[in-house]
N, C-alpha and C positions, 0 to 999 in steps of 0.2 A: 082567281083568274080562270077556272076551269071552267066559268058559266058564260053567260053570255053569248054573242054572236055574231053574224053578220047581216046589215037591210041589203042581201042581194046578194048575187054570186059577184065573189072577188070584192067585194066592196071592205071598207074595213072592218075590222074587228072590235067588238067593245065589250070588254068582262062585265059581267053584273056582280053590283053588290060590292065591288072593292075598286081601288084605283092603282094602276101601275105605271111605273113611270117609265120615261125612254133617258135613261142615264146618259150623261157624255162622257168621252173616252177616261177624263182624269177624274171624274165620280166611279167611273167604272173600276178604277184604278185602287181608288181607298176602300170599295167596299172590298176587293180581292185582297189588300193590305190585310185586313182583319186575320187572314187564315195563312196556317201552314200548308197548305195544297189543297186541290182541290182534284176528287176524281170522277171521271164519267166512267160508268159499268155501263152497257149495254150492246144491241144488235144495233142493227142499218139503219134502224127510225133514228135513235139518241145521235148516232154516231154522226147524223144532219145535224143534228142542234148543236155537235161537238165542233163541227164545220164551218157553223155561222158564227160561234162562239171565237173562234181565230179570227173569223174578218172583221169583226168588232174591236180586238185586240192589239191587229194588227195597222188597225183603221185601211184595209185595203180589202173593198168591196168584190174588185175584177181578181183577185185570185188567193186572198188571206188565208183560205181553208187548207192552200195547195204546198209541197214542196217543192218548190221554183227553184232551186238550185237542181233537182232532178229532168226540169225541163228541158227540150230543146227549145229552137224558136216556133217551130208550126205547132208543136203543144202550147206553149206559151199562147199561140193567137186565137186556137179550138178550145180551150179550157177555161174561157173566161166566165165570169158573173152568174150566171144560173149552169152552164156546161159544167162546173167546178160540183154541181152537186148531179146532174145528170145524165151525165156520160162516164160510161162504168170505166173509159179509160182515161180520164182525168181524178174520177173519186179513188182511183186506185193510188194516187200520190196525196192523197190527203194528208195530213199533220197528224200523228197520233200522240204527241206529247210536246211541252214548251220546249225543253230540253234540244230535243232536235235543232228547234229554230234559232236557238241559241247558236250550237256550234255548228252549222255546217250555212245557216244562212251569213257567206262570207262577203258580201257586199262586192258579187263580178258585174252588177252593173244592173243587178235585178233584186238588192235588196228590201226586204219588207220584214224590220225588226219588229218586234214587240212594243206596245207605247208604253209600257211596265213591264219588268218581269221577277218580280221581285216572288211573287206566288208560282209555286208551280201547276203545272197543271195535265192531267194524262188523261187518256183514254184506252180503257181496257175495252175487248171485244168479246162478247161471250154470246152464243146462241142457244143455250140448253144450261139443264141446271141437275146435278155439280158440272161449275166449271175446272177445265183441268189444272191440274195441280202448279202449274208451272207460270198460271195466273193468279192461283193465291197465292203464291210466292210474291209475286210482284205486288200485287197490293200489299200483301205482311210488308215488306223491305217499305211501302212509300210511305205508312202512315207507321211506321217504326221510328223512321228518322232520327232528330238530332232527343235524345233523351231528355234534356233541358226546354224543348218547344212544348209550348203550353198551349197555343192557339188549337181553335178546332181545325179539322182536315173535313167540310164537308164532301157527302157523296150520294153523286143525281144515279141514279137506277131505274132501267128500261126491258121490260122483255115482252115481247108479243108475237110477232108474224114470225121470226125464229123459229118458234115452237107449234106454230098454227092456232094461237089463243089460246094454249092449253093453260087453265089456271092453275093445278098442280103445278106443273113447272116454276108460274108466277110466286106461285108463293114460296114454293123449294127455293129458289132462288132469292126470294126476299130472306129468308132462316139462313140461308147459306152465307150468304154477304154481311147481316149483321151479328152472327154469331165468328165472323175473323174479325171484325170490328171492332165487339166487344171484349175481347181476347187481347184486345192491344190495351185497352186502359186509354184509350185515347176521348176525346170530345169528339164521336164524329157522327153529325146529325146527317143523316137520309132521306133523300125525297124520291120519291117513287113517280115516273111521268109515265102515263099510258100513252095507249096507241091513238097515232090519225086515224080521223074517220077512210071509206074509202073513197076513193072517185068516182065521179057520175057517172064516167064508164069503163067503168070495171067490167071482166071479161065475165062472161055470167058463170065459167065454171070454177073462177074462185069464190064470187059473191055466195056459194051453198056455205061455204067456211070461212069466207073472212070479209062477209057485207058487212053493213051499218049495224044491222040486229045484232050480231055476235059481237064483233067491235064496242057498241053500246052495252051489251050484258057484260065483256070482259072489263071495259074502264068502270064499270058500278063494281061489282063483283072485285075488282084487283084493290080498286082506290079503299074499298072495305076492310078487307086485308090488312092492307098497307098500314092502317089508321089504327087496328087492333094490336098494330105490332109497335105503338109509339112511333113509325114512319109522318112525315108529312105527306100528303098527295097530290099531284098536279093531273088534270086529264088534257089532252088534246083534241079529245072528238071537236068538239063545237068550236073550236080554232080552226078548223080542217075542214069543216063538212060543207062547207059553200067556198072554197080555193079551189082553185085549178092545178090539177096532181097531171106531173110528167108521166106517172106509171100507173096510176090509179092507186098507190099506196104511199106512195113519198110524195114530197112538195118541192119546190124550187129556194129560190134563194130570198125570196119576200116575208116567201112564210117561215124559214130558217132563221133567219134575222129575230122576227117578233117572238119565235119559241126561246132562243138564248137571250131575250131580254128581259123574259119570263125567269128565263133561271135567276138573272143575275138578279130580279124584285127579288128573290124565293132568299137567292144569297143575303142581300141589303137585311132581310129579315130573323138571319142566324145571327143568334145571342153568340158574340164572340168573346166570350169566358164562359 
């Protein structure tokens, strides 16, 4: 899925070389079935795909990512459909774990359950690598669980513009994460997604550090990594490099969508035993 492209800015996207499908909510449903939880590691980029990943879930496109019981109404009317990822004062109520929406989405007349929620599913936030002690805690407690669960606990891992492409970090951070991992005795396969390409126009005095060229050398360079270390690897440049970016580094809610449909093929694809 990492190859491929687009005929044309904005036009769709087509992987070469493999085929992916666009799952429906209750396909979506048995392939999350297979696992004990699932976790997202990462910064601001993942933490989109973590976004689209809830509206998929929640089959609610105009605000799935968001916590809506947090809302008033004029939040509720400014935070809809693409705002939900690009305005810093609606992503700041984002969903960071199913759990949440569980207990507190009480159905006052704006509810938006779960179409499953039988998996659970979190998102840690990390910008640098060690992460603090008080986030390996939480991941130890998730993929600790019930001692008798057998299934895998897959886990997607992202780091890039956090750190300013430093690949040191990339890879600190890949050792760091599957060395709690493997400390548990658990089944938990790991995919690594790199970064979006940037935007067409991007301000030229971040493109000296974080243009196409760098971005291109770090998804070769990180996905290499990744691959030496038993990781699977996902890139996003060529997903990215012909969409139309809100900030020149992120994407809206079209291209949010087709990256968490990416994960759930990547899921579809994990041996569950």
């Amino acid at each position: 899925m990492s190859g491929g492209g687009r005929h044309g800015f904005e036009k769709p996207y087509f992987p070469a070389g493999c085929h992916y499908r666009w799952y429906s909510t209750p396909e979506i449903c048995m392939i999350l079935e297979r696992f004990d939880g699932i976790v997202f590691i990462g910064d601001d980029s993942l933490k989109q795909i973590y976004a689209a990943f809830n509206m998929l879930l929640r089959e609610n496109m105009a605000m799935g990512s968001l916590k809506q019981w947090e809302l008033n109404e004029s939040q509720r009317d400014g935070c809809r459909c693409d705002n939900q990822l690009t305005k810093s004062e609606c992503s700041s109520h984002m969903i960071m774990e199913s759990q949440a929406v569980r207990e507190k989405d009480d159905g006052d007349g704006h509810k938006s359950p779960f179409y499953c929620d039988r998996t659970p599913h979190v998102f840690i936030p990390i910008t640098d690598s060690p992460a603090p002690e008080e986030l390996h805690a939480k991941f130890t407690l998730l993929i600790s669980g019930d001692p008798d669960a057998y299934k895998p606990i897959p886990v997607i891992q992202s780091l890039s513009l956090a750190t300013s492409l430093s690949w040191s970090k990339a890879t600190d951070s890949m050792d760091e994460w599957v060395t709690l991992a493997d400390a548990s005795g658990r089944n938990i396969p790991i995919l690594w997604v790199g970064p979006n390409a940037a935007g067409h126009l991007k301000p030229p005095s971040q493109i000296l550090t974080q243009g196409n060229n760098d971005l291109w050398d770090y998804t070769l360079e990180t996905m290499k990594e990744a691959k030496a270390r038993q990781l699977d690897a996902l890139g996003m440049y060529n997903l990215t490099l012909q969409a139309n970016s809100w900030d020149e580094s992120s994407y809206g809610q079209k291209v949010g969508l087709v990256q968490a449909m990416m994960m759930i093929n990547w899921l579809s694809r994990v041996e569950s035993t």
